[in-house]
N, C-alpha and C positions, 0 to 999 in steps of 0.2 A: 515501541522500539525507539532509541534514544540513535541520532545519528556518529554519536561514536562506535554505537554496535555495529550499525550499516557499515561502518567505513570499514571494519574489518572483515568482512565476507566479499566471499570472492561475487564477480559479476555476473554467475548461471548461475547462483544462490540466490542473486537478487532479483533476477528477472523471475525465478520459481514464483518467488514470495508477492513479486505485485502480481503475477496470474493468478495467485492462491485467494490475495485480497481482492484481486477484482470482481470473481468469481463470487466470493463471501459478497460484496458489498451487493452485486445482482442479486442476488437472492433475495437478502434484505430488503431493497429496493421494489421487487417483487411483491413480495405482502405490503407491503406500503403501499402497495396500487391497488393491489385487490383488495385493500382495506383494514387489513388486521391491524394490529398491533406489533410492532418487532419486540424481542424479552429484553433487550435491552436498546432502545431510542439514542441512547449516550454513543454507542457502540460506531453505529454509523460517523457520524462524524470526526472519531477515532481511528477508523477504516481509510478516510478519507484523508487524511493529515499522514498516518504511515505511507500513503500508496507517494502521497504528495515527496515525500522525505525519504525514500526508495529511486524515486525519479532525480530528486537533487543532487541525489549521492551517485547516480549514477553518471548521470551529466559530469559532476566534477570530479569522477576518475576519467571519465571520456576526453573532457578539455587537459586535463593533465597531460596525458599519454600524447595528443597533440602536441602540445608547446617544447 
């Protein structure tokens, strides 16, 4: 997801979506421990930049509505 998409959803759309990812990435993280292989390696760190970029969008509708 590109953060011009983020910025148009409202903010209980966006907290769904980091719970949705975080949840995903657990899991993943999961068989990483216990050893497996995840079907896609790439994926995680992909995971990890949307939640990243969820969070920023967040914050800067948050500091907006302040000033």
């Amino acid at each position: 997801m590109k953060a011009k998409e983020l910025k148009a959803i409202n903010e209980q759309d966006l907290e769904n979506k980091i719970i949705e990812l975080k949840k995903e990435l657990m899991k993943v993280n999961s068989q990483i421990a216990i050893g497996t292989v995840p079907k896609s390696p790439g994926k995680v760190r992909e995971m990890k930049r949307a939640i990243a970029r969820i969070l920023t969008v967040k914050r800067q509708k948050g500091g907006a509505k302040k000033e």
